[in-house]
BATOR-675203 format. One line per field, with one value per residue: residue number from 1; x, y, z of N, C-alpha, C in turn. Coordinates in steps of 0.2 Angstrom, whole numbers. Example, Ala and Ser with C-alpha at 12.3 -4.5 7.8 and 13.67 -1.06 7.14 Angstrom:
! BATOR-675203
n: 1 / 2
nx: 66 / 64
ny: -28 / -11
nz: 39 / 35
cax: 62 / 68
cay: -22 / -5
caz: 39 / 36
cx: 66 / 64
cy: -16 / 0
cz: 39 / 39
//
This chain:
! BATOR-675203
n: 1 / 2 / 3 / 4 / 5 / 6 / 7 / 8 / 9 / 10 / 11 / 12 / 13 / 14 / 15 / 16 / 17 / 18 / 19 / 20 / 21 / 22 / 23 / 24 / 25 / 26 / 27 / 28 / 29 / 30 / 31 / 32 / 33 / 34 / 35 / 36 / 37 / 38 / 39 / 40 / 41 / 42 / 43 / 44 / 45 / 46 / 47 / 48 / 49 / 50 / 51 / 52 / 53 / 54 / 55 / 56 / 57 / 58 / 59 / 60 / 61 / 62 / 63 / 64 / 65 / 66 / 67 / 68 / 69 / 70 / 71 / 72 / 73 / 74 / 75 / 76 / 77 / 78 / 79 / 80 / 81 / 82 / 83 / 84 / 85 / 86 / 87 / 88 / 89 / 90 / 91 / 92 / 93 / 94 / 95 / 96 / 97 / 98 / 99 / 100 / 101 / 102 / 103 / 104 / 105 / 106 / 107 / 108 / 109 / 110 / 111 / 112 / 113 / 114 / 115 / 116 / 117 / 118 / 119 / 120 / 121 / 122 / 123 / 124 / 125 / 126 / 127 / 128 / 129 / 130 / 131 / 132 / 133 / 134 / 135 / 136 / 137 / 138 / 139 / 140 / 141 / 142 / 143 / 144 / 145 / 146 / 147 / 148 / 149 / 150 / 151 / 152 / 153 / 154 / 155 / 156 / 157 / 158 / 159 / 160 / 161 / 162 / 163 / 164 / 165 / 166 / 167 / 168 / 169 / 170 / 171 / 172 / 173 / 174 / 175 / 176 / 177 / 178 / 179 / 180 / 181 / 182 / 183 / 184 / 185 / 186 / 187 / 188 / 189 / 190 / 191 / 192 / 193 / 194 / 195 / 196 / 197 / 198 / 199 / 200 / 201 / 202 / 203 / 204 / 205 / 206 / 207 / 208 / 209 / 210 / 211 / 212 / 213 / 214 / 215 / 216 / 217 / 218 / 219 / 220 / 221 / 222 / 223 / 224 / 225 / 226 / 227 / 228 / 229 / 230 / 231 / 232 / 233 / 234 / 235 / 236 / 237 / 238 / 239 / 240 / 241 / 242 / 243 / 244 / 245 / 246 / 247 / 248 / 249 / 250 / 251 / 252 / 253 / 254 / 255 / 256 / 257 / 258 / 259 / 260 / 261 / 262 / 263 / 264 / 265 / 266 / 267 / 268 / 269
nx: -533 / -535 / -532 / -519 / -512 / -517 / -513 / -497 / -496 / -500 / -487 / -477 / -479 / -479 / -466 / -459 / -462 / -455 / -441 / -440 / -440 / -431 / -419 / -424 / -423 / -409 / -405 / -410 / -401 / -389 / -391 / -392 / -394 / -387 / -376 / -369 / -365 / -356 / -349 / -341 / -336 / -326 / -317 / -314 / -307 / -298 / -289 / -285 / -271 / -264 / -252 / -253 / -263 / -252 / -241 / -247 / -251 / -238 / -232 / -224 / -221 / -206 / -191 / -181 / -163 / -151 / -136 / -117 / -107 / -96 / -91 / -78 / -71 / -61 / -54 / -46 / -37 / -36 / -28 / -17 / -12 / -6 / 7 / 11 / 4 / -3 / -9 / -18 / -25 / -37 / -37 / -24 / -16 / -3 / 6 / 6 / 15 / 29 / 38 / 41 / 39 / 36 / 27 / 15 / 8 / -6 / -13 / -29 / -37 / -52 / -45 / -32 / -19 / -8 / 6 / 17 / 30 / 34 / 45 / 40 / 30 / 30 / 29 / 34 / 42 / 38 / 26 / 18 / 18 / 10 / -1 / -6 / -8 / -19 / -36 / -55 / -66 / -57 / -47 / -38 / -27 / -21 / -8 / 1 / 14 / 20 / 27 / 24 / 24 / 23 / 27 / 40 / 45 / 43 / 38 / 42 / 33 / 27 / 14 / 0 / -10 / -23 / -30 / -44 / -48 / -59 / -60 / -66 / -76 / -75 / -86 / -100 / -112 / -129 / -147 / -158 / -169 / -166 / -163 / -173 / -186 / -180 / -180 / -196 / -196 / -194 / -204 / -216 / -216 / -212 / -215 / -230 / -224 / -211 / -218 / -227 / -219 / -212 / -201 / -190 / -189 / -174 / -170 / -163 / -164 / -149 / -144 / -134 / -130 / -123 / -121 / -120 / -108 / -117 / -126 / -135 / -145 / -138 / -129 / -136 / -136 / -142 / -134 / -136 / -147 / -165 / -171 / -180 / -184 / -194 / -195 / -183 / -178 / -190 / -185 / -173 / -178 / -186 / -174 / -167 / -176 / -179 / -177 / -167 / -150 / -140 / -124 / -109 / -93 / -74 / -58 / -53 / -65 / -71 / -83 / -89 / -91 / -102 / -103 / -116 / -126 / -141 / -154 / -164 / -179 / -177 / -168 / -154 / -149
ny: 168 / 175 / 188 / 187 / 187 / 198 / 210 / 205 / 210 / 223 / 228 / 224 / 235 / 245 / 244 / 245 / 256 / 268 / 262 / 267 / 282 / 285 / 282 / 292 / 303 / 304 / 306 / 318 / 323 / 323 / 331 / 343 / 361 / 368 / 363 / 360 / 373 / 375 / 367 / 374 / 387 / 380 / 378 / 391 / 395 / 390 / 391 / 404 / 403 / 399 / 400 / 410 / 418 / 421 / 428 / 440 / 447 / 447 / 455 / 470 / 486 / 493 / 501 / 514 / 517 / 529 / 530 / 533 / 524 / 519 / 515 / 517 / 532 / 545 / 561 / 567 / 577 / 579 / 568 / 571 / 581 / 573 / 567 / 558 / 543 / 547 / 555 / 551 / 543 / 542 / 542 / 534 / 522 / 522 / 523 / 511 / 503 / 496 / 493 / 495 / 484 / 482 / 492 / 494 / 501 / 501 / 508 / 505 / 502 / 500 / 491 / 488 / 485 / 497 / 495 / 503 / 504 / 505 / 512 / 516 / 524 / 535 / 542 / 538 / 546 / 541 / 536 / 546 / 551 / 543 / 545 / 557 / 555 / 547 / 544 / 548 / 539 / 527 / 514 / 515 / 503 / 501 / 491 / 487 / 478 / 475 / 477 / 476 / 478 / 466 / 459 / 461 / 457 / 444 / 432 / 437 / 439 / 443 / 454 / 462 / 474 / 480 / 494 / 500 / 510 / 522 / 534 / 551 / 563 / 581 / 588 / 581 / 573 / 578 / 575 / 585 / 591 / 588 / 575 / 568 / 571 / 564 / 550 / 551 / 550 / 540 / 530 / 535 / 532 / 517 / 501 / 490 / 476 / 480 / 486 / 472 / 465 / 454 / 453 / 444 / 448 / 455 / 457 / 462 / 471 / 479 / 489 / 497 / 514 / 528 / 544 / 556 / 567 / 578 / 576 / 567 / 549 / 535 / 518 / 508 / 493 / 476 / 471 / 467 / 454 / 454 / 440 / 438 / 440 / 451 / 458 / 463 / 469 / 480 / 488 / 493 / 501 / 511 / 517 / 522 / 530 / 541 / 560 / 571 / 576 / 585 / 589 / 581 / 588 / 590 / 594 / 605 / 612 / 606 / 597 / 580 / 562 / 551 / 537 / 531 / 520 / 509 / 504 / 493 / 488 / 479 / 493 / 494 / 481
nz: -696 / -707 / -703 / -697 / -710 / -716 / -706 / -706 / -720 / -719 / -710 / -720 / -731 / -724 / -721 / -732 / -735 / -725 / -729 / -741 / -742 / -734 / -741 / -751 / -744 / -742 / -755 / -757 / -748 / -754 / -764 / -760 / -761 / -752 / -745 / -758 / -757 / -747 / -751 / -761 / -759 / -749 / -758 / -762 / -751 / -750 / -763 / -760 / -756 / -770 / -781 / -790 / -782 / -773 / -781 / -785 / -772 / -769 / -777 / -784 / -787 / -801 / -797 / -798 / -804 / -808 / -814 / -814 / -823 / -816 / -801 / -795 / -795 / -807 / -810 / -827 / -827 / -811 / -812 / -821 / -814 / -804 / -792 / -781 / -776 / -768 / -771 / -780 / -773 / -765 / -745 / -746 / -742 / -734 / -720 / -716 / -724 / -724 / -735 / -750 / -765 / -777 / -790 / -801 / -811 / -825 / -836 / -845 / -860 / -872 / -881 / -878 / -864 / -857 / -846 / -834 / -821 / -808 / -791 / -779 / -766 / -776 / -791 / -806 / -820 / -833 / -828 / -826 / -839 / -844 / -837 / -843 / -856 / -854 / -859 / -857 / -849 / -851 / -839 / -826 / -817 / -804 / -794 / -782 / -772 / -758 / -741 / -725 / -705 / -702 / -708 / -711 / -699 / -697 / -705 / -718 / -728 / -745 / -747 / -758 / -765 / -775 / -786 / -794 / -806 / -815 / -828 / -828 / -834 / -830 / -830 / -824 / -839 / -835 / -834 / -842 / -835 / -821 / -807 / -800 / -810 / -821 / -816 / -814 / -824 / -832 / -823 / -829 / -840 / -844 / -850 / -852 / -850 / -843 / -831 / -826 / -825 / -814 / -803 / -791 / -775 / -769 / -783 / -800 / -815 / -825 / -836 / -849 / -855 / -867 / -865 / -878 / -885 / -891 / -882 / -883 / -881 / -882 / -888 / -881 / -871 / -863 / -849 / -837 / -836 / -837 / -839 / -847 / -862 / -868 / -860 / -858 / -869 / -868 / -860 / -865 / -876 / -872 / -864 / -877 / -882 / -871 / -867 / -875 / -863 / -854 / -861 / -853 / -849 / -851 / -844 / -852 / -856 / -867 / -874 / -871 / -872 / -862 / -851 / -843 / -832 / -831 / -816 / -815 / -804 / -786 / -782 / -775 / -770
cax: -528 / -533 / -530 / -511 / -510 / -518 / -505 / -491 / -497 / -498 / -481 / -472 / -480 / -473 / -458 / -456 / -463 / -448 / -435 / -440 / -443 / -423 / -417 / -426 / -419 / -400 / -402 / -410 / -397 / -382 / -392 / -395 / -390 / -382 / -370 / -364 / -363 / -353 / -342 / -336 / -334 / -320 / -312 / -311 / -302 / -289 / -286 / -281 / -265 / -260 / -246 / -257 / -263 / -248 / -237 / -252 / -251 / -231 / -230 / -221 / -219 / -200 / -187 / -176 / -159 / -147 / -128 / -110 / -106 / -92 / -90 / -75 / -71 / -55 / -55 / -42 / -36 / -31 / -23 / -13 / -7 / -3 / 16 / 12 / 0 / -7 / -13 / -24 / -30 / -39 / -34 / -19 / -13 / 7 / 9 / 8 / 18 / 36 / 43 / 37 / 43 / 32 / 22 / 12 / 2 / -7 / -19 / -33 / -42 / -52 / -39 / -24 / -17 / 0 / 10 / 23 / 33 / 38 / 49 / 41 / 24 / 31 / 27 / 41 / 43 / 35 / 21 / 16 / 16 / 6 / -8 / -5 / -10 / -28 / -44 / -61 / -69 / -49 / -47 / -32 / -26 / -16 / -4 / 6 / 17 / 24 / 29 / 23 / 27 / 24 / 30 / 49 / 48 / 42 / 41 / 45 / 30 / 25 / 8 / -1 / -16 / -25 / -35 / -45 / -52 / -62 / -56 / -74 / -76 / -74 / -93 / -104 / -118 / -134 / -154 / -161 / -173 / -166 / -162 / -181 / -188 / -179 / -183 / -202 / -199 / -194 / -209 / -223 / -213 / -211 / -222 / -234 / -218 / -209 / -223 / -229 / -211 / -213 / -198 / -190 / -187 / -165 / -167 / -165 / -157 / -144 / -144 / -129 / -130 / -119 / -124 / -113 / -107 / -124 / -132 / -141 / -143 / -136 / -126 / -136 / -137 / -143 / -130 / -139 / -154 / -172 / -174 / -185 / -183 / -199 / -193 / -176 / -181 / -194 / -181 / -167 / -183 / -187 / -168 / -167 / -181 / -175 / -174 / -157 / -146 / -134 / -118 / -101 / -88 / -69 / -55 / -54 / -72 / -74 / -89 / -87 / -97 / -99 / -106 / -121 / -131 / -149 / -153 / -171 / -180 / -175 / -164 / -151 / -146
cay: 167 / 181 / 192 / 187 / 188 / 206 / 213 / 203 / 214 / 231 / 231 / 226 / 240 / 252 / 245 / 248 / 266 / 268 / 262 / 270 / 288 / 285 / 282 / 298 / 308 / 302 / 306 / 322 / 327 / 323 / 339 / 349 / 367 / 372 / 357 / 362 / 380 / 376 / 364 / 378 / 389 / 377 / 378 / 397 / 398 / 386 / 393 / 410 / 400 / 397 / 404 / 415 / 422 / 424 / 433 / 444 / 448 / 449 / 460 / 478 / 490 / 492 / 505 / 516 / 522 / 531 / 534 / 532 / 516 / 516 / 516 / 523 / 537 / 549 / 567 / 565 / 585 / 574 / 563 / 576 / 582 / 568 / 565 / 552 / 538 / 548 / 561 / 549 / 539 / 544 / 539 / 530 / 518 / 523 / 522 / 503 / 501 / 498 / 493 / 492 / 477 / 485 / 498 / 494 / 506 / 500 / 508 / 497 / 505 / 494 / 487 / 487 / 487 / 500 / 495 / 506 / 501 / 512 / 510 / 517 / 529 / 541 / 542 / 540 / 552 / 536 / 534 / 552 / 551 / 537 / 548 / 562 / 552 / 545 / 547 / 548 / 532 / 522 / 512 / 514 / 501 / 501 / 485 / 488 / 474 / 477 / 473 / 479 / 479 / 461 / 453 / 461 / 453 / 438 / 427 / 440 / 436 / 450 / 457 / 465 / 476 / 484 / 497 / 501 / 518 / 524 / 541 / 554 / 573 / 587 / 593 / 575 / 574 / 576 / 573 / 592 / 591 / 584 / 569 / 567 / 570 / 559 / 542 / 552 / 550 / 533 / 526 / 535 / 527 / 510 / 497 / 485 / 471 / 483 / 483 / 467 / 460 / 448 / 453 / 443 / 450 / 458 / 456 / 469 / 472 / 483 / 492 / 503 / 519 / 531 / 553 / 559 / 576 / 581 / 574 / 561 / 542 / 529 / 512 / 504 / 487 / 476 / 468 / 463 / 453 / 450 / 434 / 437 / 444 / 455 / 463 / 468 / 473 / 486 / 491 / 495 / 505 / 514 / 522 / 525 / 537 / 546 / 565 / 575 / 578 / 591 / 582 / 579 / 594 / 590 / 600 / 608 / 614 / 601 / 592 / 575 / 557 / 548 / 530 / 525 / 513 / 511 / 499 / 494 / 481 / 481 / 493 / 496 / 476
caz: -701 / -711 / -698 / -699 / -716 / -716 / -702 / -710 / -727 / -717 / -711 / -726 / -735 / -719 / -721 / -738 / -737 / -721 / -733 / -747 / -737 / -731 / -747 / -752 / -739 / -739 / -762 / -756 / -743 / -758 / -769 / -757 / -763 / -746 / -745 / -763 / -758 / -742 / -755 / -767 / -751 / -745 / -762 / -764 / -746 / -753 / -769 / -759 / -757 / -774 / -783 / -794 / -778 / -771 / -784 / -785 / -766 / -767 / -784 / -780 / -793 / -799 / -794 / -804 / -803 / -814 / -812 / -818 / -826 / -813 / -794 / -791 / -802 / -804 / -818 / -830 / -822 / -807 / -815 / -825 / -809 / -798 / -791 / -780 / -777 / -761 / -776 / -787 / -772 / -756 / -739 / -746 / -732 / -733 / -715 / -714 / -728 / -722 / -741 / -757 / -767 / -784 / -789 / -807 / -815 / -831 / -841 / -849 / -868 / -873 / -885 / -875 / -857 / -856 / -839 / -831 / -816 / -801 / -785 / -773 / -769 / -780 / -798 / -813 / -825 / -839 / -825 / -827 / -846 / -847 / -834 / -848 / -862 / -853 / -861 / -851 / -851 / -852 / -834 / -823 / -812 / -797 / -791 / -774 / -769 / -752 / -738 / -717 / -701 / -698 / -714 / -710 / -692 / -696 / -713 / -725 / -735 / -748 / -748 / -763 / -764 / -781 / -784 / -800 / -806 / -822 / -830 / -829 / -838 / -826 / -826 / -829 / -841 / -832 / -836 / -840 / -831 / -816 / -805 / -799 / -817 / -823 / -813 / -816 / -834 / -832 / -822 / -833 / -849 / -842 / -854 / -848 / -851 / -838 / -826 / -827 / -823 / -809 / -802 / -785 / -768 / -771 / -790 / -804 / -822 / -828 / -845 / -850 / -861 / -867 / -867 / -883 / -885 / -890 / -877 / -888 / -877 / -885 / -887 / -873 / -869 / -854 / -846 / -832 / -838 / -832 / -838 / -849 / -866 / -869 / -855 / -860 / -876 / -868 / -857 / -869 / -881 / -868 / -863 / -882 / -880 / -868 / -871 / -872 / -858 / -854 / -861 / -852 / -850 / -848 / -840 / -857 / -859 / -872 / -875 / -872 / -869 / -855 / -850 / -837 / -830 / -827 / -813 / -811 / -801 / -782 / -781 / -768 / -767
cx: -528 / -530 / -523 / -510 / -510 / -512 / -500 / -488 / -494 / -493 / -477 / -472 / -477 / -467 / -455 / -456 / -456 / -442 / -435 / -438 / -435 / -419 / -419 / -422 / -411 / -399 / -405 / -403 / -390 / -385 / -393 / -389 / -385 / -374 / -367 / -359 / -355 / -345 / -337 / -334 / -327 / -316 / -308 / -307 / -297 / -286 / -283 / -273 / -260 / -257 / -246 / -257 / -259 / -243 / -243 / -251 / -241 / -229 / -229 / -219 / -212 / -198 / -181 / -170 / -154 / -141 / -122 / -110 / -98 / -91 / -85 / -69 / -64 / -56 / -47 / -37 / -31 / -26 / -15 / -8 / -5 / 4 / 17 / 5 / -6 / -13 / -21 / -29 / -31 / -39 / -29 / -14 / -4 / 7 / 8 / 11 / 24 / 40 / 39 / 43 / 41 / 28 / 21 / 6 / 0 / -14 / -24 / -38 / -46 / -52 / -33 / -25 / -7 / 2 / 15 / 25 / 36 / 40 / 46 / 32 / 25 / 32 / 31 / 40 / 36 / 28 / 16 / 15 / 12 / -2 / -10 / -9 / -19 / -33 / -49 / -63 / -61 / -51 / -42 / -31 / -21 / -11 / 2 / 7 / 20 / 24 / 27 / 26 / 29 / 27 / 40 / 50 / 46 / 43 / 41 / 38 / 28 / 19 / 6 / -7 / -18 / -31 / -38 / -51 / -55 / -59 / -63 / -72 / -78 / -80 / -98 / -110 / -124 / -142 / -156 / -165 / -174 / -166 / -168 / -185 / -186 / -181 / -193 / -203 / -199 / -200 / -215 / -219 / -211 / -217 / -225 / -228 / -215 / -213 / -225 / -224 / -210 / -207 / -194 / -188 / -177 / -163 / -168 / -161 / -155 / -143 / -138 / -129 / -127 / -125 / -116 / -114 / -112 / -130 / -139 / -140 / -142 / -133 / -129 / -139 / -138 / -136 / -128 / -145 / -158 / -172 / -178 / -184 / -185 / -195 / -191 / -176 / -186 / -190 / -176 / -170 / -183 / -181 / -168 / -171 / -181 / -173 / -167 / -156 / -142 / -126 / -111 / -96 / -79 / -65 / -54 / -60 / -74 / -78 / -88 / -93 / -97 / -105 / -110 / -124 / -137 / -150 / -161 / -173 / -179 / -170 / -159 / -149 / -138
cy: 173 / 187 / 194 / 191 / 195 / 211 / 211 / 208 / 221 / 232 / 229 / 231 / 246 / 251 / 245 / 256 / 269 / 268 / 268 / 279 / 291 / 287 / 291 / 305 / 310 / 307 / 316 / 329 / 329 / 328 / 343 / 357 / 370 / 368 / 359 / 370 / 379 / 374 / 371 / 385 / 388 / 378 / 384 / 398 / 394 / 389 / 401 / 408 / 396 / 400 / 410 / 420 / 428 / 428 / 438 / 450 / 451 / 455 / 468 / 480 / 492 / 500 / 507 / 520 / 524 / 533 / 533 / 525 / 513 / 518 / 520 / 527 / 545 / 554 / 565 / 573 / 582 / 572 / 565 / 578 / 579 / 568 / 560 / 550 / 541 / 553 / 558 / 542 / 541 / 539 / 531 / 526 / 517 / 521 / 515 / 498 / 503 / 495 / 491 / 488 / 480 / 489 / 497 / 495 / 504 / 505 / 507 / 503 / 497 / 489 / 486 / 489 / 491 / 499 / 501 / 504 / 505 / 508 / 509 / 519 / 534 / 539 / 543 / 546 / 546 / 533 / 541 / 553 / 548 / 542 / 553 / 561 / 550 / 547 / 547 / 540 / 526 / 521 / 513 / 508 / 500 / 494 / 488 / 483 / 475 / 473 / 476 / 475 / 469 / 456 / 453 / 457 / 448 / 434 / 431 / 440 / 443 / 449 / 465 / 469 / 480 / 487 / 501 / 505 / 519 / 532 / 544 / 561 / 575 / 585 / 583 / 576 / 574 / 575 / 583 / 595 / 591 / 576 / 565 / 566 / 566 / 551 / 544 / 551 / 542 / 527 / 528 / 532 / 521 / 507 / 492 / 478 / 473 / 483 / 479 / 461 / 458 / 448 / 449 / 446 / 450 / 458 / 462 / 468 / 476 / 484 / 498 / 506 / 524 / 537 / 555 / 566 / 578 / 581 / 570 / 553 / 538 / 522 / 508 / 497 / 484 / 471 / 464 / 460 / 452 / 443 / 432 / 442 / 450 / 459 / 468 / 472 / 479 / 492 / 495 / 499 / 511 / 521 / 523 / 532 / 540 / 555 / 567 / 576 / 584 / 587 / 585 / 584 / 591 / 597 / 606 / 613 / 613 / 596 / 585 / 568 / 555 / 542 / 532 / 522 / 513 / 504 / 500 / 486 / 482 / 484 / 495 / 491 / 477
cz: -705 / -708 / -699 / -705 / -719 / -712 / -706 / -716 / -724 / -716 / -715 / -730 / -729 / -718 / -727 / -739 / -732 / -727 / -738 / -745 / -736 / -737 / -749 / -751 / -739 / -750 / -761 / -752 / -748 / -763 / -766 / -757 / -757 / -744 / -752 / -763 / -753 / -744 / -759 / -761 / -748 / -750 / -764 / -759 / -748 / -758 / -767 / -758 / -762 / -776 / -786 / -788 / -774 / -774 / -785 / -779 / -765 / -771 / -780 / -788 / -795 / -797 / -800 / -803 / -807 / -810 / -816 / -819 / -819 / -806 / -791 / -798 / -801 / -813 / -818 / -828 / -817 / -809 / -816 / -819 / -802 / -799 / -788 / -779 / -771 / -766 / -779 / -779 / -765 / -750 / -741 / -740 / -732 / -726 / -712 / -719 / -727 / -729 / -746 / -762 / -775 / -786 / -797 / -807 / -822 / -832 / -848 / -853 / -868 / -879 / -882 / -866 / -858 / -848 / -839 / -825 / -810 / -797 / -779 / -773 / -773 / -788 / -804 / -815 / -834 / -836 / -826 / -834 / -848 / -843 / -842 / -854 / -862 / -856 / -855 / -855 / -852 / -842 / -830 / -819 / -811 / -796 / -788 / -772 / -763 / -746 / -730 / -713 / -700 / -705 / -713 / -702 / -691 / -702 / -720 / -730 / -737 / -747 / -753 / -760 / -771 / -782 / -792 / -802 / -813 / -822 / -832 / -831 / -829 / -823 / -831 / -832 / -835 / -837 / -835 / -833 / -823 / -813 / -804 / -805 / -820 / -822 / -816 / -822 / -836 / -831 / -826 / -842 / -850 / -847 / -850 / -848 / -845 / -830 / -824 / -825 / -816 / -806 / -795 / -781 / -770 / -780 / -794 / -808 / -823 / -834 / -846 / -856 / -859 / -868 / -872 / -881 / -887 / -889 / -877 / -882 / -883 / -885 / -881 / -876 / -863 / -854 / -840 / -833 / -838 / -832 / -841 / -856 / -869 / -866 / -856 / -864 / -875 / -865 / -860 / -876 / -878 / -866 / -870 / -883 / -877 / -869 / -870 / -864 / -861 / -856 / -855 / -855 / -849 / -846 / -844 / -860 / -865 / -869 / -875 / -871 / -864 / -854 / -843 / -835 / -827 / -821 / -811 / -808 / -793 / -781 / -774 / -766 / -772
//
């Protein structure tokens, strides 16, 4: 009997040191340094996919280009000596114009629009007065009612087309230094606001400034806006700073201003 009692004892006590042993092992295995190391391991490859990461990874430095505030551009010279419409506008499309119905010429200040009214492609006498009169920087636009081949053989219906010019100096301001030096002057005078601009994939702002007669930058504003205010404000500091340019010549060999636009961010959309 004591025998039992003794056995009985010994494996309780081995199956208490077993349990315990396990237990041990299982509170050992949840600290064990390599299992936490392998935790924060798993976190760092994930956090390579957050948004931090990835504007980091997509970030591009911006782009700079300078040019005339207007795309399609006519000297007030031209102007002066145009008679018809084939004068003031390149590859004028006369030969699929079998009648014109109207021909308005305005000229837009930016106070007023003056119209004139012609017959034909050819230029009045009060169409010609009103070129005469133009300034640089004043807008002309075109309106051509007429009529082609297929409008006279079948429903008659009119067809228009309008074509809208800006008035530019002979000789345009340039940047002394050059075209190259100048975007150079640009990016080492960009501020951390400027660089820093998180810009997206086809996006960019527009700032427009005037070169006066003595080839001072001025009156700029953006017009295209980041998005962000700091920005724009480092932007429109920055072209104020700007050294002199060469100013703007007319057909006169007077000195004259002339408007254009900065386009940074991607450009070329």
């Amino acid at each position: 009997m004591k025998i039992k009692i003794l056995i009985v004892g010994v494996l309780s006590i081995l199956g208490s040191l077993i349990i315990v042993g396990f237990a041990n092992k299982k509170s050992s295995n949840e600290n064990n340094p390599l299992e936490v190391k392998m935790l924060k391991k798993t976190n760092n490859k994930l956090s390579c996919f957050s948004n931090v990461r990835f504007n980091n990874f997509s970030k591009v430095a911006p782009s700079y280009l300078v040019r005339g505030a207007s795309n399609r551009t006519i000297t007030k010279d031209k102007l002066s000596k145009a008679k018809t419409l084939k004068d003031i506008v390149e590859h004028y499309p006369s030969n699929w114009i079998e009648e014109y119905v109207t021909v308005e010429i305005y000229r837009v200040t930016k106070d007023e629009a003056i119209k004139e009214v012609g017959d034909d492609i050819n230029l009045n006498s009060k169409q010609q007065e009103l070129f005469n009169n133009i300034h640089i920087g004043d807008d002309i636009l075109i309106r051509v009612v007429y009529k082609d081949k297929e409008s006279l053989g079948t429903n008659n219906t009119k067809k228009e087309t309008n074509i809208t010019m800006t008035v530019v100096p002979e000789v345009s301001a340039s940047f002394r230094e050059g075209n190259e030096q100048l975007v150079e002057y640009l990016k080492k005078n960009s501020t951390v606001e400027i660089l820093n601009w998180n810009f997206n994939p086809m996006q960019n702002a527009t700032a427009l400034f005037t070169v006066n007669e003595m080839g001072e930058v001025g009156n700029v504003k953006v017009t295209k806006t980041t998005g962000i205010i700091s920005v724009d404000r480092a932007i429109i500091k920055m072209v104020y700073k700007m050294p002199k340019w060469n100013p703007a010549i007319n057909s006169k060999g007077k000195l004259v201003s002339q408007q254009f636009e900065l386009i940074i961010g991607e450009v070329g959309c």
